[in-house]
MARDOVEX-598119 format. One line per field, with one value per atom (N, C-alpha, C): atom name; y, z, x. Coordinates in pm, 1 decimal, always signed. Each point is the difference from the previous one (the first is absolute). Last residue first. Layout:
// residues N
atom = CA; ...
yy = Y; ...
zz = Z; ...
xx = X; ...
//
This chain:
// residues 129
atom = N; CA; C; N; CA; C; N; CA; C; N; CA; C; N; CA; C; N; CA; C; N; CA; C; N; CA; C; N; CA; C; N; CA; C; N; CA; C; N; CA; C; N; CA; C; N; CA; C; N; CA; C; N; CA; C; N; CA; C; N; CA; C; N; CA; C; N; CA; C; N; CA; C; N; CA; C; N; CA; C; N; CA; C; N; CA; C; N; CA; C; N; CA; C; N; CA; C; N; CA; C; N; CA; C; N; CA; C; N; CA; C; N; CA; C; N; CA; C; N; CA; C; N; CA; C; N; CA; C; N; CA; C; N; CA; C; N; CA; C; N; CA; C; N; CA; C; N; CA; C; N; CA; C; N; CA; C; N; CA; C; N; CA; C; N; CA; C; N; CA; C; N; CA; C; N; CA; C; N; CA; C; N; CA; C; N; CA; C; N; CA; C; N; CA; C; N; CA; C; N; CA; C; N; CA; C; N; CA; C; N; CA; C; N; CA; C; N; CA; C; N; CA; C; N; CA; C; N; CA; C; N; CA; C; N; CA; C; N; CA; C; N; CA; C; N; CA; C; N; CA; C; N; CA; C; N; CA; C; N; CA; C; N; CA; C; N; CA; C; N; CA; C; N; CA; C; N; CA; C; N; CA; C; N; CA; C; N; CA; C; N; CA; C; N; CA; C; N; CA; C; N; CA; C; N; CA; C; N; CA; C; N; CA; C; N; CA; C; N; CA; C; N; CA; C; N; CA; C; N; CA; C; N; CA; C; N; CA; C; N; CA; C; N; CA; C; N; CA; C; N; CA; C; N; CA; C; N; CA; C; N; CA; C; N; CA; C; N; CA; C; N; CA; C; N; CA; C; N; CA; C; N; CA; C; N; CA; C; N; CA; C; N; CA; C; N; CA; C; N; CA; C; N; CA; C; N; CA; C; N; CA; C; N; CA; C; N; CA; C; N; CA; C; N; CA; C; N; CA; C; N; CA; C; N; CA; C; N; CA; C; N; CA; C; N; CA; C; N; CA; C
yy = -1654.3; -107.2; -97.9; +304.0; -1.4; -107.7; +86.2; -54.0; +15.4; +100.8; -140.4; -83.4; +419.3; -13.7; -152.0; +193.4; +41.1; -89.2; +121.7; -113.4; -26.6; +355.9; -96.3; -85.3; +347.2; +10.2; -126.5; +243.4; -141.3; -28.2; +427.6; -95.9; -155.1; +377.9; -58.3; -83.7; +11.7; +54.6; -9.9; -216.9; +107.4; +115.1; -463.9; -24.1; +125.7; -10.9; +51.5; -34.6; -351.6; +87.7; +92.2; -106.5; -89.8; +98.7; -5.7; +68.6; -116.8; -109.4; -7.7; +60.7; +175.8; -106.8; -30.8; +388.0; -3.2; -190.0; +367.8; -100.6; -74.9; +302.8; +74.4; -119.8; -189.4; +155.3; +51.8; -563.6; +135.9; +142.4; -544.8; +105.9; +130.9; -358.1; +68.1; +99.6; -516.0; +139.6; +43.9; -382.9; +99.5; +134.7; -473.4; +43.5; +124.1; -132.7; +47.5; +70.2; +9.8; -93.8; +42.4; +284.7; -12.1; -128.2; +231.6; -88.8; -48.4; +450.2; -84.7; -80.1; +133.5; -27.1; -43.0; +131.8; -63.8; -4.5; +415.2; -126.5; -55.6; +363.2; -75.3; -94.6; +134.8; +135.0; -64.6; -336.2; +32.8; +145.4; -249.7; -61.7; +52.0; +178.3; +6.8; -54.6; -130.3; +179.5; +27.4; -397.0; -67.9; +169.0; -16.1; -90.8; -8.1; +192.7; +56.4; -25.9; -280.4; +83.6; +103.4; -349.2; -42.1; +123.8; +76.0; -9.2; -30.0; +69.5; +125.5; -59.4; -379.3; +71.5; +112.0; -186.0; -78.3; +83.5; +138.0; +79.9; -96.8; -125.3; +120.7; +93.6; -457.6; +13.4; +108.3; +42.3; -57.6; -16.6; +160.0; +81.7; -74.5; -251.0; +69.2; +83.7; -296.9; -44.0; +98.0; +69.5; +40.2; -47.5; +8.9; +131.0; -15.5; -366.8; +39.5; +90.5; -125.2; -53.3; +39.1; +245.7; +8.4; -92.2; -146.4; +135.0; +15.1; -303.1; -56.1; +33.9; +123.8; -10.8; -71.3; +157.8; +94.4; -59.9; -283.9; +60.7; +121.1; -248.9; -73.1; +95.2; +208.2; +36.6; -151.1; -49.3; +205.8; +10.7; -417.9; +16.7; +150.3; -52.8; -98.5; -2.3; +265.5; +59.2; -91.6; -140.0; +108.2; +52.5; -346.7; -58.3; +146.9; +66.3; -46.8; -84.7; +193.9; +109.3; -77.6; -266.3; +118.8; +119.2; -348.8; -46.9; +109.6; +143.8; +12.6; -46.2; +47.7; +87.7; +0.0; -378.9; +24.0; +112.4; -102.5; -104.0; +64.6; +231.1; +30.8; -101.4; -93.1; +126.0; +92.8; -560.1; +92.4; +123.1; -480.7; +29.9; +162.5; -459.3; +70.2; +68.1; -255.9; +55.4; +94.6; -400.0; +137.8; -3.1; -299.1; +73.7; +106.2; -182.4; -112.6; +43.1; +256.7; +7.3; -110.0; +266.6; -89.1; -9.6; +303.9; -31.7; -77.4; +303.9; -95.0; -6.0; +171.9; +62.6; -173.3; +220.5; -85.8; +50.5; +217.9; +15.5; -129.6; +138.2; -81.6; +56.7; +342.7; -45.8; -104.9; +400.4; -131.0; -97.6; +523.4; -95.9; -163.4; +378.3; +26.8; -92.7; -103.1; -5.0; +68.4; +62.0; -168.9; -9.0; +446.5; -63.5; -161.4; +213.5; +65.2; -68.8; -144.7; -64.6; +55.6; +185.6; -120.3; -51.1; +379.7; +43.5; -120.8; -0.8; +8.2; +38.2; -84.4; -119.8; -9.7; +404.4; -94.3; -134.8; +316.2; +51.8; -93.8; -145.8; -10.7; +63.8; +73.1; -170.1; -41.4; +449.6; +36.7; -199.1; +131.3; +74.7; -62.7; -145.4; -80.3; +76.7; +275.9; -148.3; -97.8; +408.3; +33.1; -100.7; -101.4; +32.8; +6.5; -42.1; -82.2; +23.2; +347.2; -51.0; -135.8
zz = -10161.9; -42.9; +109.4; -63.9; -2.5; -24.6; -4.5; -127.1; +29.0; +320.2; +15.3; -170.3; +299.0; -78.0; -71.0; +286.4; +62.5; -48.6; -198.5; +56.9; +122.5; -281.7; -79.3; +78.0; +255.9; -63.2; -171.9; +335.9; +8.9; -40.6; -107.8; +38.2; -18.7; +133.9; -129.1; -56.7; +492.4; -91.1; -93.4; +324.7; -95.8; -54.5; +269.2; -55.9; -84.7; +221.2; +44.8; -90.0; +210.3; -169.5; +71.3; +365.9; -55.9; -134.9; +213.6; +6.5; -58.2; +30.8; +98.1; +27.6; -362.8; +21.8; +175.2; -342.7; +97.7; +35.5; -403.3; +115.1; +109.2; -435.8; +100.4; +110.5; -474.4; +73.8; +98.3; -71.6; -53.0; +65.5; +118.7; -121.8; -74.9; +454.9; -142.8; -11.8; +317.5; -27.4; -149.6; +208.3; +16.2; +10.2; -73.3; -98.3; +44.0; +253.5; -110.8; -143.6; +583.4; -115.5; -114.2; +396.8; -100.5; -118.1; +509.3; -129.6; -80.5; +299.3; +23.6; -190.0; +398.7; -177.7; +1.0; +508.9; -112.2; -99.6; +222.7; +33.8; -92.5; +251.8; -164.8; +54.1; +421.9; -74.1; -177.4; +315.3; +49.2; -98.2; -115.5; -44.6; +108.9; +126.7; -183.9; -62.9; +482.7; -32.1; -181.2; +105.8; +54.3; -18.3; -113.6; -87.2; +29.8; +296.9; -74.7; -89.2; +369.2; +15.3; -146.6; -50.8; +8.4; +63.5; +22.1; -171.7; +5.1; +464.3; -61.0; -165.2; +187.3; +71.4; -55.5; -139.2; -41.0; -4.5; +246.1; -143.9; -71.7; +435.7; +14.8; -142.5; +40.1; +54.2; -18.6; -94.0; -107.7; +27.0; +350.5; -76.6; -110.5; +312.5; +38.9; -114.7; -59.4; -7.7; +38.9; +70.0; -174.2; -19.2; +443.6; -41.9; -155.5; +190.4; +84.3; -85.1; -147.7; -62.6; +33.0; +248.7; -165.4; -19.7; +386.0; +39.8; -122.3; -33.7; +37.3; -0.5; -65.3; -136.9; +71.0; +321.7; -83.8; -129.9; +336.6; +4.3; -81.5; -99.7; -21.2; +37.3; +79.1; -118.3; -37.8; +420.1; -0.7; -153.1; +116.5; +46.7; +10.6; -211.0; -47.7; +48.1; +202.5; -114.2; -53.6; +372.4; +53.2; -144.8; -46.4; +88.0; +65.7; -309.3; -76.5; +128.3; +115.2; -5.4; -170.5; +305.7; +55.8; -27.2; -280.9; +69.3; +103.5; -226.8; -86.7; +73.8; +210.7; -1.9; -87.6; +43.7; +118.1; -29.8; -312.1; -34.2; +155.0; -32.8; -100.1; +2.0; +269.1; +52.5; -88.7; +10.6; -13.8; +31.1; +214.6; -134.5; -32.9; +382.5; -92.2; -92.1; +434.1; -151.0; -17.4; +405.8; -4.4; -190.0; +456.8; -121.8; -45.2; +468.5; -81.3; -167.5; +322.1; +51.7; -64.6; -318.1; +134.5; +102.9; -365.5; -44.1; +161.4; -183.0; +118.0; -9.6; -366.9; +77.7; +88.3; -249.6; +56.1; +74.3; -425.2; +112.0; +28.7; -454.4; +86.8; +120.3; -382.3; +87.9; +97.7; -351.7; -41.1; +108.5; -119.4; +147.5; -32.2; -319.5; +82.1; +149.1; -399.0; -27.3; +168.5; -2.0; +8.3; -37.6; -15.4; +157.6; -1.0; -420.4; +35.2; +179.7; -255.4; -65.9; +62.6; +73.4; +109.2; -48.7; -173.1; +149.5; +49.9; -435.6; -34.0; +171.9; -52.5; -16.6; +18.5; +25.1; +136.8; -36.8; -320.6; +98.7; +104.7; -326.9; -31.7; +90.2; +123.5; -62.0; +15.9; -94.9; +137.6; +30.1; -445.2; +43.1; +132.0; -123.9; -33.9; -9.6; +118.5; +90.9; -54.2; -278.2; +104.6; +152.7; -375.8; -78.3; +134.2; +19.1; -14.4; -10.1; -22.6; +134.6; +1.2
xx = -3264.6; +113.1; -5.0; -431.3; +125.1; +79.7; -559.9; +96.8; +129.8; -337.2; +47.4; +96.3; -214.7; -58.5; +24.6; +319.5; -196.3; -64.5; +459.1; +6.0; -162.3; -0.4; +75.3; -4.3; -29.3; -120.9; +5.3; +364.5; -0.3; -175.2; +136.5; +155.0; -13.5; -308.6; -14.1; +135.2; -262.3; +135.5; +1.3; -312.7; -15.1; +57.8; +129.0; -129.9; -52.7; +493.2; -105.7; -119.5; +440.4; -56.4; -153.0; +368.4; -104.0; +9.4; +441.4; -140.9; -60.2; +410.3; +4.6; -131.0; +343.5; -11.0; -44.3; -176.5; +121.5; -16.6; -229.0; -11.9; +98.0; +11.7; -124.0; -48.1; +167.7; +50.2; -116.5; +92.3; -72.6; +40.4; +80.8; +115.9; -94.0; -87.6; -56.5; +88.7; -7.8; +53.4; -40.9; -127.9; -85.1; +88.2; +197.7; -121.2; -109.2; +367.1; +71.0; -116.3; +39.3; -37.0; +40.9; +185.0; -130.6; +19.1; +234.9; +33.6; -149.5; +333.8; -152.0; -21.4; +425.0; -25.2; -154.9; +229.3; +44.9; -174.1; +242.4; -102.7; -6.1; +325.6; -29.0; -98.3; +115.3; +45.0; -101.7; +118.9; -106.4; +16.2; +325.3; -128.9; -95.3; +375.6; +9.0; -126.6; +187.1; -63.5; -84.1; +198.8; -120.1; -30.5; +436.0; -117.9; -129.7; +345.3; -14.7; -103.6; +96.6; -81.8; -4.2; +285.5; -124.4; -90.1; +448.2; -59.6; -108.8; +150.9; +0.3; -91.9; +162.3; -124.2; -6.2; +361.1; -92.8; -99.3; +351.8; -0.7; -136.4; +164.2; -56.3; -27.7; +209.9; -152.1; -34.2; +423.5; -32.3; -173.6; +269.1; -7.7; -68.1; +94.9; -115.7; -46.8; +388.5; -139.2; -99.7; +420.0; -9.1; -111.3; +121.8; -10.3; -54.0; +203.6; -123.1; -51.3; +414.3; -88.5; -163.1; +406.4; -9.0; -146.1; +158.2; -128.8; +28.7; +251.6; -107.9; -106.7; +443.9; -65.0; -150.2; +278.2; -35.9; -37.1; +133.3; -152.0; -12.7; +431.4; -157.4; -115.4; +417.8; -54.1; -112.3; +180.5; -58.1; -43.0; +211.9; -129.3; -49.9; +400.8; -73.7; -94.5; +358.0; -77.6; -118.6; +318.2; -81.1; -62.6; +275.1; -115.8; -44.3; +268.8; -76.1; -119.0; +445.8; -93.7; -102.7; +286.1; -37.7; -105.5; +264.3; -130.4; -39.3; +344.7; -68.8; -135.2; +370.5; -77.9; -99.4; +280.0; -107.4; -67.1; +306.5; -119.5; -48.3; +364.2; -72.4; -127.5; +370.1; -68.8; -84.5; +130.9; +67.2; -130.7; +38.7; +9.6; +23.7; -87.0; +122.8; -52.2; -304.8; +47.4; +77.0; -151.9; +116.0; -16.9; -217.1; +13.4; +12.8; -12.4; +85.2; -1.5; -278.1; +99.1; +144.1; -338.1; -75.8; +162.0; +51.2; -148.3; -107.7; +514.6; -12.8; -214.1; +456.0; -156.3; -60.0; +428.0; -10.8; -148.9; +335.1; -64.3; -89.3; +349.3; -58.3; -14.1; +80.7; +73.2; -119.1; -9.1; -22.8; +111.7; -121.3; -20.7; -2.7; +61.3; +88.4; -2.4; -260.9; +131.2; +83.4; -468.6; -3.7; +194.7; -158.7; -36.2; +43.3; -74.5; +128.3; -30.5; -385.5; +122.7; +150.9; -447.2; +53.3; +120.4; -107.8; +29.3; +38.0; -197.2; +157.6; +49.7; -467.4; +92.4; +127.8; -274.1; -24.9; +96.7; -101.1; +63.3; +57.8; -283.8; +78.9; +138.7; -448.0; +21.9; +156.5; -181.4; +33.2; +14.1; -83.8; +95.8; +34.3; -423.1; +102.5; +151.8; -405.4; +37.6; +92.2; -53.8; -16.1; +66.1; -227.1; +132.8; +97.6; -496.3; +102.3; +125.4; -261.4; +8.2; +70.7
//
């Protein structure tokens, strides 16, 4: 698409450039009634048609920028709702002291020890590690 727009750029230049050679002839443009500018039939069209493009392509980068903010707001929000979905879904990490976690088979981190498991009938009894 660039490629594209700078073709048609370029189109447009080599149009003004053949327009500006074949018309290059002083014209008298009457401003106030005592002031009078000279200058040729290429520099007017040019002001001509830059005082009609310049404010058409400002507000278009204007609404451009508008737009790029909402969208950008609007992708935040979406992420943050995603995240906030995600942690209601997953619950967060249940966190156990360090010294009351037991490295014994048959016990899950986060149970109490069962008092008459023979498992934990060692540590009952009060000779364990």
């Amino acid at each position: 698409m660039k490629l594209f727009r700078t073709i048609i750029w370029v189109l447009v230049a080599v149009g003004f450039l053949i327009f500006a050679i074949y018309n290059w002839q002083p014209v008298e443009l009457t401003l106030w009634q005592n002031l009078v500018l000279e200058t040729k039939v290429p520099v007017l069209a040019f002001l001509a048609f830059s005082a009609g493009f310049l404010p058409l392509f400002g507000y278009h980068l204007s609404v451009r920028w508008a737009l790029g903010r909402r969208v950008r707001a609007l992708e935040n929000s979406l992420k943050n709702t995603a995240l906030a979905r995600r942690a209601e879904r997953d619950p967060a990490p249940v966190v156990v002291p360090s010294d009351t976690l037991v490295d014994k088979p048959g016990i899950n981190v986060g149970q109490t020890a069962d008092p008459l498991s023979p498992a934990n009938a060692a540590d009952a009894a009060g000779d364990g590690e």
